[in-house]
C-alpha positions as CSV (number, residue, x, y, z in Angstrom):
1,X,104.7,127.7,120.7
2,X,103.1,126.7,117.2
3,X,102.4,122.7,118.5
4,X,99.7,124.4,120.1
5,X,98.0,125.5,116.6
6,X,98.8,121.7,115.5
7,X,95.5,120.0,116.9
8,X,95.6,116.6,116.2
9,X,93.3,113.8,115.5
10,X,93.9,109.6,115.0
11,X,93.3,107.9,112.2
12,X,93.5,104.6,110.5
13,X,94.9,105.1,106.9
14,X,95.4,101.5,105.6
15,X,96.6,98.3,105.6
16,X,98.0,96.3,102.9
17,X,101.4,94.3,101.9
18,X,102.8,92.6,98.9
19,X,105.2,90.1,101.0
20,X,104.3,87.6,103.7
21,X,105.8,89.7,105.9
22,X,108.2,92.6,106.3
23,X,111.5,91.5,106.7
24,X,113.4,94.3,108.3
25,X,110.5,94.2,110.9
26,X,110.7,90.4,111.8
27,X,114.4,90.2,111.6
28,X,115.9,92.7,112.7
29,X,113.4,93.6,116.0
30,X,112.1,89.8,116.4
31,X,108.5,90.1,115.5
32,X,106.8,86.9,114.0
33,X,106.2,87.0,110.5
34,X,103.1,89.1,109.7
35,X,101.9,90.4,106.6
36,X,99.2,93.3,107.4
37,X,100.0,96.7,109.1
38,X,97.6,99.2,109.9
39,X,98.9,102.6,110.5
40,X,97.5,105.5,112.9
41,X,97.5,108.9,111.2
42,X,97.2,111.8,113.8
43,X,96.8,114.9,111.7
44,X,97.3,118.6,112.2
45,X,94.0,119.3,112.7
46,X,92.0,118.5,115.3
47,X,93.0,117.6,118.8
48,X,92.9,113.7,119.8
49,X,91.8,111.9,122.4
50,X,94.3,109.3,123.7
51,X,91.7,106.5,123.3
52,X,91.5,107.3,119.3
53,X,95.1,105.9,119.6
54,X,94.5,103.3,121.8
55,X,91.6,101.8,119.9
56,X,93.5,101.2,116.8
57,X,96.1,99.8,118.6
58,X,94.6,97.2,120.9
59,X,93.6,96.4,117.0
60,X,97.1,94.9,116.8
61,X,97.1,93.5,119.9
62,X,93.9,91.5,119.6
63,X,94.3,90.6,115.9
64,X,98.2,90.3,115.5
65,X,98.4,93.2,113.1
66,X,101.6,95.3,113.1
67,X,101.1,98.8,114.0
68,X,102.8,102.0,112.3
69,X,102.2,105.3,113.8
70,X,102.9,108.2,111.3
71,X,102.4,111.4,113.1
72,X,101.3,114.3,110.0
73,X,101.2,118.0,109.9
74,X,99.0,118.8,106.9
75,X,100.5,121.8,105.6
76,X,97.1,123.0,103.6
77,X,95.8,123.7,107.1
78,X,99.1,125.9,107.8
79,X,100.1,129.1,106.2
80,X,103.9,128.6,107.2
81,X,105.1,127.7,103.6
82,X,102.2,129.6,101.7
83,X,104.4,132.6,100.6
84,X,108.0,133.2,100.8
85,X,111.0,130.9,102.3
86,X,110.9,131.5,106.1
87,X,114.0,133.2,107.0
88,X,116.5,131.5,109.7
89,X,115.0,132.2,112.7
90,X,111.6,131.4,111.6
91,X,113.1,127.8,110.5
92,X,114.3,127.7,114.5
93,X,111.1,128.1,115.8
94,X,109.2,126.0,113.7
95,X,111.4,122.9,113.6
96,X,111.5,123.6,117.8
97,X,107.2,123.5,117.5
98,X,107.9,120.6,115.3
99,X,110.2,118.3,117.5
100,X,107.7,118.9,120.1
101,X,105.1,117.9,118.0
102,X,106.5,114.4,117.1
103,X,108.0,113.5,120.8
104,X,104.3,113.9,121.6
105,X,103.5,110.8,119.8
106,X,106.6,108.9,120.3
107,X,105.8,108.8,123.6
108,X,102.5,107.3,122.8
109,X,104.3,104.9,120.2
110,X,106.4,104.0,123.0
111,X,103.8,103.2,125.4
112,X,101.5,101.3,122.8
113,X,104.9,99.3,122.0
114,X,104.0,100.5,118.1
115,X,105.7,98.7,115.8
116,X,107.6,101.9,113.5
117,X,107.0,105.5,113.6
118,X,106.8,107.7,110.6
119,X,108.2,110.9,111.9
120,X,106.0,112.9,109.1
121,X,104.9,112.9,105.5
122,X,106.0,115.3,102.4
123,X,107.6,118.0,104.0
124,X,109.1,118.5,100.8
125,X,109.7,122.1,101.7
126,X,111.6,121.1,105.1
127,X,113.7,118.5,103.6
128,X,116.8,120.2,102.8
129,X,117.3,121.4,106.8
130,X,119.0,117.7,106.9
131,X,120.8,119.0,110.0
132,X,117.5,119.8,111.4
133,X,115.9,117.0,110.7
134,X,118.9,114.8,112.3
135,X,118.1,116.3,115.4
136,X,114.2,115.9,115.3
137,X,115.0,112.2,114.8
138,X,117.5,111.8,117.6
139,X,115.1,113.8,119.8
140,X,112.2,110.9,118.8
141,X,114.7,108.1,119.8
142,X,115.1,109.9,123.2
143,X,111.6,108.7,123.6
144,X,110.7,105.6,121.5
145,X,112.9,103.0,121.1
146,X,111.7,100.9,118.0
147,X,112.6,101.7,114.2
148,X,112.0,105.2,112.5
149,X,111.2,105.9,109.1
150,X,110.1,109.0,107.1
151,X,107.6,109.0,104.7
152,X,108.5,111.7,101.7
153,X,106.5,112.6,98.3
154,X,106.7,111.1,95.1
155,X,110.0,111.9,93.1
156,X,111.8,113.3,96.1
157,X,113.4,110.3,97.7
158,X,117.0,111.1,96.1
159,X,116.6,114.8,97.6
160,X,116.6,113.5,100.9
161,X,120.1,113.9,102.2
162,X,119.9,112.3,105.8
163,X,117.9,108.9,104.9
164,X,121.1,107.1,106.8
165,X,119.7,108.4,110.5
166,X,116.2,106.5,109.6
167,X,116.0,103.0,109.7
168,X,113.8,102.9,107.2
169,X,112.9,104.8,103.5
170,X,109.5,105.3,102.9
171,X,107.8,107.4,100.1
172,X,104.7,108.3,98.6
173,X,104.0,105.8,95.8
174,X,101.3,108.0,93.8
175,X,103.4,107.3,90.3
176,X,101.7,107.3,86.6
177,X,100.3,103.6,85.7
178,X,103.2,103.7,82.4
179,X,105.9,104.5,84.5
180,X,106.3,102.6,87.4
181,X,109.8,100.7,86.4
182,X,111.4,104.0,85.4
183,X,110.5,104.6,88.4
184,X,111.7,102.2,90.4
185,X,114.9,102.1,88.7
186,X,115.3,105.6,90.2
187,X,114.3,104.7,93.3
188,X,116.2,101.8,93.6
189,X,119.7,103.7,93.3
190,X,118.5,105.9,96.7
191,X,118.4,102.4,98.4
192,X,121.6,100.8,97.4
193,X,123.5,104.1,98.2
194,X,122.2,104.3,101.7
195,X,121.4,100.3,102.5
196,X,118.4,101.1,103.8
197,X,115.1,98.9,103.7
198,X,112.5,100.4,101.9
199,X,108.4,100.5,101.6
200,X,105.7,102.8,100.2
201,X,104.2,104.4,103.2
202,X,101.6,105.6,101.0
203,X,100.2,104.1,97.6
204,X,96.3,104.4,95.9
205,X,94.7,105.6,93.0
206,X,90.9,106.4,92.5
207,X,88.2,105.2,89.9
208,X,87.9,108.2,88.3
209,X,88.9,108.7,84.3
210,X,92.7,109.9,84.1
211,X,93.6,108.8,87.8
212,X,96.0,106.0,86.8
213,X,98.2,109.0,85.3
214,X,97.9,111.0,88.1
215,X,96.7,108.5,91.3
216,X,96.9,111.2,94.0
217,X,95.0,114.1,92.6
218,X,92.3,113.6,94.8
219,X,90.4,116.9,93.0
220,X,90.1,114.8,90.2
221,X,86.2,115.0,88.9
222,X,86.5,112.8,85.9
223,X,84.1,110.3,85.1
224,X,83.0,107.0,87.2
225,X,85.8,104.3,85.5
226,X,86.0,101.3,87.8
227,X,88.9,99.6,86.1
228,X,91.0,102.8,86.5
229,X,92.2,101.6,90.1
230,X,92.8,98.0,89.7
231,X,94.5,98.5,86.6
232,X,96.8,100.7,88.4
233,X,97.2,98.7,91.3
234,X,97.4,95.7,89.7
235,X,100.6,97.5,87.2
236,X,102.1,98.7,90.9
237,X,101.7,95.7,92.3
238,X,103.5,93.3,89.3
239,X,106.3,96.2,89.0
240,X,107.2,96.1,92.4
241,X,107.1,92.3,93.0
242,X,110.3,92.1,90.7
243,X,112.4,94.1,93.2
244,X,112.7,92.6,96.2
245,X,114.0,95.3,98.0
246,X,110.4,96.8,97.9
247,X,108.9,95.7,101.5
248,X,105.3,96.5,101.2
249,X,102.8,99.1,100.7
250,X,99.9,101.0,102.8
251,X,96.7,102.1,100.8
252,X,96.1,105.5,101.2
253,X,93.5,105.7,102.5
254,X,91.0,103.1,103.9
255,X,89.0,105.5,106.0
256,X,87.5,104.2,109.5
257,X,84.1,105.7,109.0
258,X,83.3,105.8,105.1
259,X,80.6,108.6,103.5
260,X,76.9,107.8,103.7
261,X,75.3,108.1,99.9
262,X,74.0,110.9,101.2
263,X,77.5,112.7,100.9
């Protein structure tokens, strides 16, 4: 099957929140009102071992932080959706290697009592198989039995057809620093229409010259500008507290071991 080319490893990607706590978490599933998350990001890439997922979450357990599992496939790694539009049977087997891919860690979410699981992150190219992507969330709910989310790009959440079989919309919150309430007036019309809670399941900029117009080109080579990020965060951050349907945020990324100055 293609899991098998998905090695994995676990990852901490962030932690962060504009609220207190996160409502739809404490209310609806009776958790005492916390205000940081940290979430585990097993990527395509290189196989874990089951203690990398452990660690981070006896984290939780010994500090009271919420844990989010968001299980990734980083498509750069994956030549699937390189060339031309898989044809119909190749959509079969790769949302079959897929489903496999994320009952694999729902299991573990399940057994770590992990407090949401992220059931991937910008498939943009997947996104329109809503029928498929119904049935990879029922098959996760065979198996874990806490709220689901999914975490899509920037500018895609109205694209997303089937956000009503989630409990949860999440996007990618990587928007330019003059922009952010057009943006959220978009956004906002995605969560009335379905009801649905909402956070960014990824949000960060760097302090490189230009990244506050463009906060997740990573590539970016500009000069050393330290007040790029906080102005950025700080024009997220004031933006979103007016909505109040806007449940928190995750930094992407806060890396467990950061680069020597060597590298």
């Amino acid at each position: 099957m293609m899991y098998s080319k998905l090695k994995l490893y676990g990852k901490i990607a962030g932690l962060s929140s504009i609220k207190p706590r996160i409502p739809f978490l404490s209310q609806k599933h009776g958790m005492s009102d916390k205000y940081l998350f940290s979430i585990l990001t097993p990527y395509g890439k290189i196989k874990p071992t089951i203690n990398a997922i452990y660690r981070g979450d006896r984290m939780k357990k010994i500090n009271g932080i919420l844990c989010l599992l968001l299980s990734m496939v980083l498509l750069s790694a994956c030549s699937f959706f390189e060339k031309d539009v898989p044809c119909e049977p190749k959509w079969e087997n790769w949302f079959a290697s897929y489903t496999e891919f994320q009952t694999h860690y729902a299991k573990i979410a399940e057994a770590e009592q992990c407090d949401l699981f992220i059931a991937g992150c910008e498939m943009v190219m997947t996104e329109h198989r809503s029928e498929e992507w119904r049935n990879v969330i029922a098959a996760i709910r065979n198996y874990y039995h806490g709220p689901v989310s999914y975490n899509t790009d920037k500018y895609q959440e109205e694209n997303v057809t089937w956000w009503d079989c989630v409990d949860m919309i999440s996007s990618s919150g990587y928007y330019p620093i003059d922009q952010w309430e057009q943006e959220l007036d978009r956004i906002e019309r995605v969560v009335q229409k379905f009801k649905k809670p909402f956070f960014f399941a990824e949000a960060g900029c760097m302090s490189r010259k230009g990244s506050s117009m463009v906060p997740n080109n990573w590539a970016n080579q500009g000069a050393l500008r330290l007040e790029e990020q906080p102005d950025w965060y700080r024009a997220m951050f004031e933006a979103c507290a007016k909505r109040s349907w806007v449940n928190g945020f995750a930094m992407w990324e806060w890396a467990p071991v950061l680069p020597s100055r060597s590298t």
